[in-house]
PAKOL-620290 format. One record per atom (N, C-alpha, C): residue in three letters; x, y, z; atom name. Coordinates in Angstrom, 2 decimals, padded with zeros to 5 digits. Layout:
BEGIN
+-----+---------+---------+---------+----+
:   r :    east :   north :      up :  a :
+-----+---------+---------+---------+----+
: Ala :       X :       Y :       Z : CA :
...
+-----+---------+---------+---------+----+
This chain:
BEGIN
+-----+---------+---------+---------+----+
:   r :    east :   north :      up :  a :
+-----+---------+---------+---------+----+
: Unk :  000.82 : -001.20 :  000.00 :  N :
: Unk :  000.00 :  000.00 :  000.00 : CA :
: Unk :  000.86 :  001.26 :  000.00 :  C :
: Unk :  001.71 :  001.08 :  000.93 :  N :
: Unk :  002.63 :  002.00 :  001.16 : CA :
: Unk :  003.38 :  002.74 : -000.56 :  C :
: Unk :  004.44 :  001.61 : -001.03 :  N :
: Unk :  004.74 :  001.79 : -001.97 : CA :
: Unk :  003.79 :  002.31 : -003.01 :  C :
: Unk :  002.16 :  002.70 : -003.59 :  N :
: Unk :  001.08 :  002.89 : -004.68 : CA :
: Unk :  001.12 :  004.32 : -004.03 :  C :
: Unk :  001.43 :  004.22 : -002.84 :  N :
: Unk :  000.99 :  006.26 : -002.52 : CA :
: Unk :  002.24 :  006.42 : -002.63 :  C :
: Unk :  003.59 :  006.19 : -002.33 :  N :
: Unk :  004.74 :  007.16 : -002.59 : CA :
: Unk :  004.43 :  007.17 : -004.36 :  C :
: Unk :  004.25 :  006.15 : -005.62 :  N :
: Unk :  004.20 :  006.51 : -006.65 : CA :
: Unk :  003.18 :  007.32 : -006.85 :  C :
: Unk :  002.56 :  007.78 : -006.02 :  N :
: Unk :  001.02 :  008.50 : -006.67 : CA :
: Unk :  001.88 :  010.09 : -006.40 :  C :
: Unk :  002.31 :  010.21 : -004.97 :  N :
: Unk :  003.25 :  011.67 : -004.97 : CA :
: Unk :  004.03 :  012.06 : -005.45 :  C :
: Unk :  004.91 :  010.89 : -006.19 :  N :
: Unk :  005.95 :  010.94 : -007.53 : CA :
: Unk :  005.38 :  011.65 : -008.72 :  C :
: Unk :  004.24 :  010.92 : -009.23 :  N :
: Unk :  003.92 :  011.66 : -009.94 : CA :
: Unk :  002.76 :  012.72 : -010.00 :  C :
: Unk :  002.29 :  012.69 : -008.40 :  N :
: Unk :  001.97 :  014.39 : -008.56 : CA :
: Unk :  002.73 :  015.74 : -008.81 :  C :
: Unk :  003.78 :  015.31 : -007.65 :  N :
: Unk :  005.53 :  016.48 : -008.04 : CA :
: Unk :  005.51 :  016.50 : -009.49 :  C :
: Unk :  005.68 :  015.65 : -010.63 :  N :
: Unk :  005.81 :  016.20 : -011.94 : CA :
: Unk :  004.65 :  016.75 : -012.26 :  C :
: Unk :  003.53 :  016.42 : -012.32 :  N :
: Unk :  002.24 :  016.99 : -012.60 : CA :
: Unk :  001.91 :  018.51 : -012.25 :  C :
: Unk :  002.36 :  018.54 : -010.61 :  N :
: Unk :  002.42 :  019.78 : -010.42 : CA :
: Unk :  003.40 :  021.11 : -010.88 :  C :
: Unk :  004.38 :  020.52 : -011.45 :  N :
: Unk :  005.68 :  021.18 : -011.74 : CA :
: Unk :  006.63 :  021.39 : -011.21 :  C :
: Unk :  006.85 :  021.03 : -010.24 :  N :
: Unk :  007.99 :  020.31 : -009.24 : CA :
: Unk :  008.79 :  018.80 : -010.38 :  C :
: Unk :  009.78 :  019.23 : -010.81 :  N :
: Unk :  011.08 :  018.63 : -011.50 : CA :
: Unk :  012.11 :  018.73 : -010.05 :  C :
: Unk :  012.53 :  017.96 : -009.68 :  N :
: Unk :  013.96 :  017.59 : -009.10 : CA :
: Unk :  015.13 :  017.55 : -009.96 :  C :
: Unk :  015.89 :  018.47 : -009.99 :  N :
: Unk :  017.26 :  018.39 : -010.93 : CA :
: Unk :  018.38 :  018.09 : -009.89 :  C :
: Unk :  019.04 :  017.35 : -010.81 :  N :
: Unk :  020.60 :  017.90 : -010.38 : CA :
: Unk :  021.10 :  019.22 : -010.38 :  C :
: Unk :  021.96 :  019.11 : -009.28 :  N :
: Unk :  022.66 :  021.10 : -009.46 : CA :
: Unk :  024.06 :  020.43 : -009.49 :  C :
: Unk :  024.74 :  020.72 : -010.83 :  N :
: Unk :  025.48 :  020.54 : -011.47 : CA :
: Unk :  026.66 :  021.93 : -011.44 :  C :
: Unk :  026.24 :  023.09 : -010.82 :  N :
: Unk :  027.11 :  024.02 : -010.35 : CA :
: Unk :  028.58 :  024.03 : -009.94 :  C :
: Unk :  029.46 :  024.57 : -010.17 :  N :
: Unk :  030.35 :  024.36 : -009.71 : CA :
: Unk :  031.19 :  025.82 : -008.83 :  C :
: Unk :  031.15 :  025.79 : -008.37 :  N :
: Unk :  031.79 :  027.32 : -007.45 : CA :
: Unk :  033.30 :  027.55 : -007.48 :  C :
: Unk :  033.74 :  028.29 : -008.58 :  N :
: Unk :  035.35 :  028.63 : -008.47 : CA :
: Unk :  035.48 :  029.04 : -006.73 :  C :
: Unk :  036.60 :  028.29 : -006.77 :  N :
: Unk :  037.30 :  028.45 : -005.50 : CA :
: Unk :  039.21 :  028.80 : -005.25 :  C :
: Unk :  039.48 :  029.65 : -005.38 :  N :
: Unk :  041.56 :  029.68 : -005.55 : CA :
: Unk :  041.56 :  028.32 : -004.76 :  C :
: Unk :  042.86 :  027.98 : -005.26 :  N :
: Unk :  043.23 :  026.37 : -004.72 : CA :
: Unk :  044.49 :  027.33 : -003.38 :  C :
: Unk :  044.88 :  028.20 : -003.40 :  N :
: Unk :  045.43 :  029.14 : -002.72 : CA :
: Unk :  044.85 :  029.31 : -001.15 :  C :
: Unk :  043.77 :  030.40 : -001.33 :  N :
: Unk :  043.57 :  030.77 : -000.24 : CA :
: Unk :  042.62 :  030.42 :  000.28 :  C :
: Unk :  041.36 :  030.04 : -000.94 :  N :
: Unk :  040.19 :  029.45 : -000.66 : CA :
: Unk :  039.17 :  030.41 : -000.78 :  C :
: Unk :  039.41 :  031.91 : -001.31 :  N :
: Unk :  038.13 :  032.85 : -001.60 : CA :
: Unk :  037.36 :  032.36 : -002.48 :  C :
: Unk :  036.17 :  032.53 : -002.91 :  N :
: Unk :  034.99 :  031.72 : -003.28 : CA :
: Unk :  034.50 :  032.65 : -003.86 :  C :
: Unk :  034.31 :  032.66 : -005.26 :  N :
: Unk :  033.28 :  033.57 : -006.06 : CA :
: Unk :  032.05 :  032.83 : -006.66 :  C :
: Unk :  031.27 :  033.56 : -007.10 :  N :
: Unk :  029.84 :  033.32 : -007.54 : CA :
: Unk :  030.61 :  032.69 : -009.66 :  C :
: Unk :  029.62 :  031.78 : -009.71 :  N :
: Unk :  030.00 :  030.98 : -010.76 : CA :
: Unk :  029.63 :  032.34 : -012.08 :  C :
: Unk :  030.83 :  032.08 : -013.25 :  N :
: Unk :  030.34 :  033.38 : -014.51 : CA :
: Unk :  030.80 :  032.87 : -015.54 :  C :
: Unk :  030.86 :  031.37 : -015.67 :  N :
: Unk :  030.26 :  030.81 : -016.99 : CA :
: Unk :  030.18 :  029.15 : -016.57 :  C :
: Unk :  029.82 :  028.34 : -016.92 :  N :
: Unk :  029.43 :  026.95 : -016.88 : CA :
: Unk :  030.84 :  025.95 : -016.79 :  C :
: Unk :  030.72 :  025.79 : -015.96 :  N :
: Unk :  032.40 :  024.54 : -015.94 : CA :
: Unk :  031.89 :  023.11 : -015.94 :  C :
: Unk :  032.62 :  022.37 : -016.63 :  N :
: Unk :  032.39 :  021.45 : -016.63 : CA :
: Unk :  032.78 :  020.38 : -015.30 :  C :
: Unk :  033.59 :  020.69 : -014.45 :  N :
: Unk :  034.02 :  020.12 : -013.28 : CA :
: Unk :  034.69 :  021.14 : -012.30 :  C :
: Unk :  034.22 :  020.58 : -011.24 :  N :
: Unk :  035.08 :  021.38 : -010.16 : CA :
: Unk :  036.62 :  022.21 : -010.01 :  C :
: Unk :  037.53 :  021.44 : -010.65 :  N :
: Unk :  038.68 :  021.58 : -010.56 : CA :
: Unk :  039.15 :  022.76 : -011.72 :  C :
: Unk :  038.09 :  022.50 : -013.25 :  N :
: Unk :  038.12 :  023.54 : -013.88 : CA :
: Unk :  037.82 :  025.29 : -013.32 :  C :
: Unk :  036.85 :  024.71 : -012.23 :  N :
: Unk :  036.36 :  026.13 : -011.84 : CA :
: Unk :  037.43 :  026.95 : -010.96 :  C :
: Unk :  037.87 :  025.81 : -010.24 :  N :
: Unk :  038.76 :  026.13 : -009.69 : CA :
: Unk :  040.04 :  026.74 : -009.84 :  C :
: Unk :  040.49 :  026.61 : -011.18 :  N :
: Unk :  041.52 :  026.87 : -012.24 : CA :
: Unk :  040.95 :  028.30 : -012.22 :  C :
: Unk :  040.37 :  028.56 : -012.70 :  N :
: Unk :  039.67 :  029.88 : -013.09 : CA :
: Unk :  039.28 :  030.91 : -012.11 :  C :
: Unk :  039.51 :  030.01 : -010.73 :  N :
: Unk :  039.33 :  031.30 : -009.67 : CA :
: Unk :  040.53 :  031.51 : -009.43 :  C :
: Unk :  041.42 :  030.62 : -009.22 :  N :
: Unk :  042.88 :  031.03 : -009.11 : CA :
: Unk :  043.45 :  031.82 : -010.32 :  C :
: Unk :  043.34 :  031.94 : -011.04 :  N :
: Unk :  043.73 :  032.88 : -012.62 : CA :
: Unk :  043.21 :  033.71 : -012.37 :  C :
: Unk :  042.09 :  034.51 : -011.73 :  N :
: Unk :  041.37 :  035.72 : -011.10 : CA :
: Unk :  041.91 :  036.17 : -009.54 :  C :
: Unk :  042.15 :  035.21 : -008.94 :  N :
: Unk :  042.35 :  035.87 : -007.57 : CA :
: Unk :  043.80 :  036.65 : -007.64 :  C :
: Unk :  043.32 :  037.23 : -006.35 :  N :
: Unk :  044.70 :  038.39 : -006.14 : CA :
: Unk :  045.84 :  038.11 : -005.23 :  C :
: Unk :  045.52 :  036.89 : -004.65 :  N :
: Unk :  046.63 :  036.79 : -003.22 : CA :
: Unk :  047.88 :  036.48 : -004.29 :  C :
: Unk :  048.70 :  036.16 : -003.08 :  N :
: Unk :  050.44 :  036.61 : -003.18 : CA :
: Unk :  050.49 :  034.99 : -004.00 :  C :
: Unk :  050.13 :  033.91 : -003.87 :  N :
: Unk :  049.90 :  032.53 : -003.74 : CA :
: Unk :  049.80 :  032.50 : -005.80 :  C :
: Unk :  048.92 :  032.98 : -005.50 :  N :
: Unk :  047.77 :  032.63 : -007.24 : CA :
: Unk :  048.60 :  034.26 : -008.09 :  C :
: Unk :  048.89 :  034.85 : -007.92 :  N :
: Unk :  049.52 :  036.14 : -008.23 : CA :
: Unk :  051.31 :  035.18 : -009.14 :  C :
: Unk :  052.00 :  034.31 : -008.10 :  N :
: Unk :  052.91 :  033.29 : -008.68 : CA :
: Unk :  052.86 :  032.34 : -009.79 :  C :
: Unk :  051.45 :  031.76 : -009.56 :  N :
: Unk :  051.10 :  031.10 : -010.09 : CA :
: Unk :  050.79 :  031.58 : -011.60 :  C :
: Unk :  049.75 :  032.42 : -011.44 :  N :
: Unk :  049.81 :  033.19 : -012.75 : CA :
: Unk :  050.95 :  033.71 : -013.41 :  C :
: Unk :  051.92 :  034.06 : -013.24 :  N :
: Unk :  052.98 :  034.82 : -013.63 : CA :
: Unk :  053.93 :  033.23 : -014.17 :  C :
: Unk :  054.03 :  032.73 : -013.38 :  N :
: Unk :  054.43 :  031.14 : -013.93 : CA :
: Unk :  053.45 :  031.08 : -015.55 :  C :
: Unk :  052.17 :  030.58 : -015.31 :  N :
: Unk :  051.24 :  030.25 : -016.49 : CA :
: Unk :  051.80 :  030.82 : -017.48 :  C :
: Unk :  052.13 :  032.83 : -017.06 :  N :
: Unk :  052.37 :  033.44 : -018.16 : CA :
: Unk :  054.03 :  032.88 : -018.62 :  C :
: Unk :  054.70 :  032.48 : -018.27 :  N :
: Unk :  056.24 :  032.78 : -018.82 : CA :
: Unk :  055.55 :  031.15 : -019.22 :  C :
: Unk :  055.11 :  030.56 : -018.94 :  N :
: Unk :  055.10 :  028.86 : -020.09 : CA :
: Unk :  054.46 :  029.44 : -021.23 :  C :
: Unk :  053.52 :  030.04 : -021.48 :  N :
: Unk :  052.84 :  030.50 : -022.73 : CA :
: Unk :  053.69 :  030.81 : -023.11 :  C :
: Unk :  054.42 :  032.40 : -023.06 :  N :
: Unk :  054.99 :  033.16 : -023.68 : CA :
: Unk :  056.72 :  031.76 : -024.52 :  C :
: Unk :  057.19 :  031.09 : -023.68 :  N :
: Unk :  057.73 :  030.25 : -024.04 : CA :
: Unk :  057.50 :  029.69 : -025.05 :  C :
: Unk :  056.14 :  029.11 : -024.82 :  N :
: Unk :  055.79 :  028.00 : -026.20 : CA :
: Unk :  055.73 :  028.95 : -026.84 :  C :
: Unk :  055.16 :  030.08 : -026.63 :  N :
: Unk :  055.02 :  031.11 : -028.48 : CA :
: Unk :  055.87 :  031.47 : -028.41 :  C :
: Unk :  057.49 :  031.49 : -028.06 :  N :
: Unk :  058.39 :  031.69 : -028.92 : CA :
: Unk :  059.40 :  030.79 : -029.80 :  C :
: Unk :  059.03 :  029.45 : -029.16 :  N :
: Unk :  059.55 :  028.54 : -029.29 : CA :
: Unk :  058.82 :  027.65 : -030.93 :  C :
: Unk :  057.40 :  028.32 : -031.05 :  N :
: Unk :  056.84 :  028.12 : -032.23 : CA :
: Unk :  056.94 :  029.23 : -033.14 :  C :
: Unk :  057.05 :  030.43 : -032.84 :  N :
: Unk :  058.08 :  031.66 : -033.26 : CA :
: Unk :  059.50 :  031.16 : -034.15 :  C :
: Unk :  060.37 :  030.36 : -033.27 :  N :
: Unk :  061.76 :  030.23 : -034.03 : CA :
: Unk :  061.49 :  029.42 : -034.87 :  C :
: Unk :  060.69 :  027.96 : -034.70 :  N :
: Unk :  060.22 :  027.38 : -035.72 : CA :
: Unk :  059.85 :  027.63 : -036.62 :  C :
: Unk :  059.47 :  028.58 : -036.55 :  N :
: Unk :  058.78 :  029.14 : -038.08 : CA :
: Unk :  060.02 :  029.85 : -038.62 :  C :
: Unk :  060.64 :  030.99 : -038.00 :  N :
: Unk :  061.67 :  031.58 : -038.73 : CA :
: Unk :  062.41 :  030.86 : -039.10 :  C :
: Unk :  062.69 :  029.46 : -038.51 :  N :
: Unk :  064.07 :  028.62 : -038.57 : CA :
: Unk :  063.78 :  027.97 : -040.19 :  C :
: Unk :  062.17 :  027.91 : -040.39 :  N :
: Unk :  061.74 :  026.82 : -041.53 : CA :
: Unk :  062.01 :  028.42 : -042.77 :  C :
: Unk :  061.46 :  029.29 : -042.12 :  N :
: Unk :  061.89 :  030.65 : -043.61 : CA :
: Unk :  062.87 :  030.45 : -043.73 :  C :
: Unk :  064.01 :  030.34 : -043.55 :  N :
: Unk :  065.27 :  030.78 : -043.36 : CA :
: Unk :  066.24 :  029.74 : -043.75 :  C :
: Unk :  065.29 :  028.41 : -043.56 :  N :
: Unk :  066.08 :  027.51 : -044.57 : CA :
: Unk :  065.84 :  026.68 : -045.85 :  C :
: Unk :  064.58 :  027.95 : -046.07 :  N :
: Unk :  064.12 :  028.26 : -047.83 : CA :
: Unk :  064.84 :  029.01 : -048.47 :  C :
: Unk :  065.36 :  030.03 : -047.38 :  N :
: Unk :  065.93 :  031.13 : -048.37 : CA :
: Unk :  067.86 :  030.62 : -048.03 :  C :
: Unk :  068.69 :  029.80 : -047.23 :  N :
: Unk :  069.43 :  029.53 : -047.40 : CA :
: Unk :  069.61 :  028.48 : -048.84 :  C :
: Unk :  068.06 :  027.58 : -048.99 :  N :
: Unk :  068.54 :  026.31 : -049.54 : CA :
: Unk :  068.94 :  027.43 : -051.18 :  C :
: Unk :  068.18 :  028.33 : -050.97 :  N :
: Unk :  068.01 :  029.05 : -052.55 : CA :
: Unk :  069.62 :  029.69 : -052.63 :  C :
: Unk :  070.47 :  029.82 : -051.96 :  N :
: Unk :  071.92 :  030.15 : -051.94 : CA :
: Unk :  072.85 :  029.19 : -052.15 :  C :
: Unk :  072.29 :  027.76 : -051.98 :  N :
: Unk :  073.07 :  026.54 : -051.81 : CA :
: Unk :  073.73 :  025.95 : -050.62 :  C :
: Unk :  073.12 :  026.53 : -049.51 :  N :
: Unk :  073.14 :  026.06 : -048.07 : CA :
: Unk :  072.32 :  025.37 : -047.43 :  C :
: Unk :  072.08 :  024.21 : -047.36 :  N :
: Unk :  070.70 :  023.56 : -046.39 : CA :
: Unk :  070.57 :  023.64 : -045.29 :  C :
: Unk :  070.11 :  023.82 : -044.52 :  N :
: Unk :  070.11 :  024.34 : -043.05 : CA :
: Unk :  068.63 :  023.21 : -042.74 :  C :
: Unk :  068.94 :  021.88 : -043.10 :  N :
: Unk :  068.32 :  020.36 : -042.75 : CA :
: Unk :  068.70 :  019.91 : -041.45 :  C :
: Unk :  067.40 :  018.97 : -041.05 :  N :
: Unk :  068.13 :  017.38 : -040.43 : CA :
: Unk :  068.75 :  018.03 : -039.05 :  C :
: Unk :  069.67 :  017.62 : -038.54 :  N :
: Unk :  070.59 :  017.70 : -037.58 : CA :
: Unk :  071.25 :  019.51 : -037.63 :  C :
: Unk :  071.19 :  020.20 : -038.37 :  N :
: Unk :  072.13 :  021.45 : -038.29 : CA :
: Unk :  070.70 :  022.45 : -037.79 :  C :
: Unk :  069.44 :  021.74 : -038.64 :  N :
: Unk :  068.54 :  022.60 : -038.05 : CA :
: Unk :  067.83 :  022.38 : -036.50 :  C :
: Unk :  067.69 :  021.13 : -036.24 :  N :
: Unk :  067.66 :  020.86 : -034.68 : CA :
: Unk :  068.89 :  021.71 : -033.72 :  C :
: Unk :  070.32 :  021.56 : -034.40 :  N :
: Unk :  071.13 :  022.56 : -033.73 : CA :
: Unk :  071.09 :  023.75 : -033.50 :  C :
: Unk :  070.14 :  024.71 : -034.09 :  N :
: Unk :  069.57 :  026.21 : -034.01 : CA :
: Unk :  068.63 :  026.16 : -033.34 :  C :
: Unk :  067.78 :  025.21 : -033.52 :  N :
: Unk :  066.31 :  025.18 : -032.82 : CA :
: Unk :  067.00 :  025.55 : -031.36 :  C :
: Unk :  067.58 :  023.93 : -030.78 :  N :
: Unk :  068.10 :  023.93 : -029.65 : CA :
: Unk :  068.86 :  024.94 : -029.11 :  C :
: Unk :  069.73 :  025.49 : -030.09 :  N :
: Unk :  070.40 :  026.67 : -029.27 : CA :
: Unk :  069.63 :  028.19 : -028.96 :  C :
: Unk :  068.26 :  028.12 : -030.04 :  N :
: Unk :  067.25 :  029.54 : -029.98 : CA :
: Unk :  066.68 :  028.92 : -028.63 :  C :
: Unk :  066.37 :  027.53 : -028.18 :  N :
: Unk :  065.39 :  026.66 : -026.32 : CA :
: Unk :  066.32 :  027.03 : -025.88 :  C :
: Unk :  067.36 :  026.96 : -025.74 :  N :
: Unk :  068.67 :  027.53 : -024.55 : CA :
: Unk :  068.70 :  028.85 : -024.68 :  C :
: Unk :  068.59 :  029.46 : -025.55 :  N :
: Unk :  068.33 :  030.99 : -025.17 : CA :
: Unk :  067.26 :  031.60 : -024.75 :  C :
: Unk :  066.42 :  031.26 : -024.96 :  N :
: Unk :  065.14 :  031.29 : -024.94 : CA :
: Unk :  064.51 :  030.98 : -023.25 :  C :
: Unk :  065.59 :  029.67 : -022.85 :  N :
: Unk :  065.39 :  029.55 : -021.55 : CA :
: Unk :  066.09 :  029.90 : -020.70 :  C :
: Unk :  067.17 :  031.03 : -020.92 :  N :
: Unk :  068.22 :  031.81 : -020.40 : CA :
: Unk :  069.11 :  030.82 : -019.87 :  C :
: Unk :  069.76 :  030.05 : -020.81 :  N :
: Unk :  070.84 :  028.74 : -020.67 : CA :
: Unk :  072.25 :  029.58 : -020.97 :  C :
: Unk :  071.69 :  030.19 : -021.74 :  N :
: Unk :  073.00 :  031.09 : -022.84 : CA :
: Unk :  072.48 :  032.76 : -022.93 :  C :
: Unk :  073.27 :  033.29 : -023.16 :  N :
: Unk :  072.64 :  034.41 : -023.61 : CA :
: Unk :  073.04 :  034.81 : -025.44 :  C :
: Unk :  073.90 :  034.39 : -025.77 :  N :
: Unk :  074.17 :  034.60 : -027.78 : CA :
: Unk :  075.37 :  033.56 : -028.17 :  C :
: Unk :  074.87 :  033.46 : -028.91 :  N :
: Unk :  075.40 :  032.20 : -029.98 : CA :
: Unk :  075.85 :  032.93 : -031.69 :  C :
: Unk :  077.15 :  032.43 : -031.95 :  N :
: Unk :  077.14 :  032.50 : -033.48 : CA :
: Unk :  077.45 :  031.05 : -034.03 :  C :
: Unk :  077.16 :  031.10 : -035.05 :  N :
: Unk :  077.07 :  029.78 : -035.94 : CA :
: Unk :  077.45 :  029.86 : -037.19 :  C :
: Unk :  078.55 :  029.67 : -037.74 :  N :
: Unk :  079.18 :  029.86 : -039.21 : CA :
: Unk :  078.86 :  028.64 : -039.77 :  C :
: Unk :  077.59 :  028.62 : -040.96 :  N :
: Unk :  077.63 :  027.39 : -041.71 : CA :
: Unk :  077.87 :  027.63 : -042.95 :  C :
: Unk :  078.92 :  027.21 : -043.73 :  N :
: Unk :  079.23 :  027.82 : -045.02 : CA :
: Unk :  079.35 :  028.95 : -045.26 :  C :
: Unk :  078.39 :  029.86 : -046.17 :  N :
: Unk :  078.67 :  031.18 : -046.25 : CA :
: Unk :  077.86 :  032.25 : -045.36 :  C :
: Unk :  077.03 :  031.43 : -044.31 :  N :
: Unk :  075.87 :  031.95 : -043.74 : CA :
: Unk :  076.49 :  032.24 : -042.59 :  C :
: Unk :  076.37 :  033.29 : -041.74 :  N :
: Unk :  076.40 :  033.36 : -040.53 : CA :
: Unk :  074.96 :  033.70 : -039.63 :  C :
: Unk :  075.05 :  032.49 : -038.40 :  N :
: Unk :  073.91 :  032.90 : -037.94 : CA :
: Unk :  074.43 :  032.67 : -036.36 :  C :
: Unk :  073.16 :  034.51 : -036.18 :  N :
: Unk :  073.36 :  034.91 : -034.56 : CA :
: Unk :  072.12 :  034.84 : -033.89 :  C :
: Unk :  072.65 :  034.01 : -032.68 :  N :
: Unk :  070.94 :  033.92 : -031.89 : CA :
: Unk :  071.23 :  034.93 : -030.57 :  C :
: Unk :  070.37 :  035.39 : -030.12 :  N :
: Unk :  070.83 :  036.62 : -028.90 : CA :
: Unk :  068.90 :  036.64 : -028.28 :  C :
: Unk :  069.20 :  037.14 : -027.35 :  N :
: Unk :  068.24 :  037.79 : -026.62 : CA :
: Unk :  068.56 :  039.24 : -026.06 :  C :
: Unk :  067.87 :  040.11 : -026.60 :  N :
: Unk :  067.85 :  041.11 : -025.58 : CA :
: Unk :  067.18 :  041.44 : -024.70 :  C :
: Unk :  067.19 :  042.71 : -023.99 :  N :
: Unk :  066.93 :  043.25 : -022.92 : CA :
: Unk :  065.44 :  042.92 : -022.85 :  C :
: Unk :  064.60 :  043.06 : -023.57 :  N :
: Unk :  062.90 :  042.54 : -023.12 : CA :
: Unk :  062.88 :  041.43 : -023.44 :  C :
: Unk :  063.93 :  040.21 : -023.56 :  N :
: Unk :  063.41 :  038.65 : -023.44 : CA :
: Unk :  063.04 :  038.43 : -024.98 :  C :
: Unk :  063.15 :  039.64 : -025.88 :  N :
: Unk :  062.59 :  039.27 : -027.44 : CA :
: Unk :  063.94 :  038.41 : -028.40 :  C :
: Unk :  063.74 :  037.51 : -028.95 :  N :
: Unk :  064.54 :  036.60 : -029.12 : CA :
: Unk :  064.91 :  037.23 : -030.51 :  C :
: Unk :  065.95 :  037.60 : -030.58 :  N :
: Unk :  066.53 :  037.87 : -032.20 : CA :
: Unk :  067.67 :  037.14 : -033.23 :  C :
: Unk :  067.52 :  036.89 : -034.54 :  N :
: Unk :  068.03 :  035.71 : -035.02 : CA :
: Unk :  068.50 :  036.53 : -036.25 :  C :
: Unk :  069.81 :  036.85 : -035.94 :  N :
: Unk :  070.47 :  037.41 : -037.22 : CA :
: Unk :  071.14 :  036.34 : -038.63 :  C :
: Unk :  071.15 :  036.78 : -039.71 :  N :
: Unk :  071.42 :  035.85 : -041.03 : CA :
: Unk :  072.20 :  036.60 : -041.62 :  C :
: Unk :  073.62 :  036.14 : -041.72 :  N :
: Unk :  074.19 :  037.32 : -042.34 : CA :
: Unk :  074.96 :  036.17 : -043.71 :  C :
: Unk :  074.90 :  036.74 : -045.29 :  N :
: Unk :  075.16 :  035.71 : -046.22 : CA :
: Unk :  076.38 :  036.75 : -046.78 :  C :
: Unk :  077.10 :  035.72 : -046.98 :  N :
: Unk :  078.47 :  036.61 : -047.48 : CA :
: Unk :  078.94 :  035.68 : -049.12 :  C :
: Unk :  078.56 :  036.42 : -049.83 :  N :
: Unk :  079.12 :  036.22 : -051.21 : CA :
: Unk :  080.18 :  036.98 : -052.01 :  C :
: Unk :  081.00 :  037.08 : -050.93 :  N :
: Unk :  082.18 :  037.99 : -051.43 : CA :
: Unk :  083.57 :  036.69 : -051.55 :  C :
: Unk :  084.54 :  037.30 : -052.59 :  N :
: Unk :  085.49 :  037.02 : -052.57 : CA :
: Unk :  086.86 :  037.53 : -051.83 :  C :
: Unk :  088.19 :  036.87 : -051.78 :  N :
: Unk :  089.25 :  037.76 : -051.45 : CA :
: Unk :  090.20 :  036.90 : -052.29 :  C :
: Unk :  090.69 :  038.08 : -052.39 :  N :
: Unk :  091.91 :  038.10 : -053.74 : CA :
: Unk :  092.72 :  038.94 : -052.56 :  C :
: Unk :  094.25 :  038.03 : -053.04 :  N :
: Unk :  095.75 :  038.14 : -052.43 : CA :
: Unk :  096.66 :  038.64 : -053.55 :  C :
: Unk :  097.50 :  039.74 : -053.41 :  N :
: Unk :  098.00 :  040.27 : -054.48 : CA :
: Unk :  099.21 :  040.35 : -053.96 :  C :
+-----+---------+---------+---------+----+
């Protein structure tokens, strides 16, 4: 008997418009300090939200953290930066008769990641008639000089 009236109140709640949902909410929280903001877009899990309050908060904690996040970004985009110049650059060597392939070009790559990760601070590299300079200056902007020498010398 029991069980025919809890189904009869089951489905009065829908009838009446009473839906029971899940609350699927998730409340950014800094993994830091633990300040707690009101949710301002839909996360898919807790830990995401959580990500996202720490990338907003201000303490000394998440303030590191962010500044970390930023120097890995800025890394990978420069590091896909040299890649690209490294691949121009050994279109316009191959068109001189220099290949800058294979193993010589992993050797630039690697030495633009060591600069790049303040291993070194400048590099020159004489390959054939090419000279190439990797440097960093003063704002961390990575610069990659090409210098092609098609000159002769005559001894008299």
């Amino acid at each position: 008997m029991r069980s025919k009236r809890r189904l009869k109140m089951e489905n009065n709640k829908m009838y009446n418009g009473y839906v029971e949902e899940k609350d699927d909410t998730f409340y950014p929280t800094c993994r830091f300090c633990g300040k707690q903001t009101l949710p301002d877009a839909p996360y898919l899990s807790q830990n995401e939200a959580n990500e996202a309050a720490t990338i907003r908060c201000d303490c000394f904690e998440a303030r590191e953290y962010q500044e970390k996040l930023r120097k890995e970004k800025e890394r990978a985009d420069n590091i896909i930066k040299l890649r690209q110049r490294l691949d121009d650059f050994s279109e316009y060597s191959a068109s001189r008769g220099v290949e800058l392939t294979g193993e010589l070009h992993d050797l630039l790559l690697n030495v633009g990641i060591a600069i790049i990760d303040g291993q070194i601070l400048k590099a020159n590299i004489n390959v054939g008639r090419i000279k190439v300079s990797i440097s960093s200056n003063s704002k961390s902007v990575l610069t990659i000089c090409f210098t092609y020498s098609d000159g002769a010398k005559l001894e008299v």
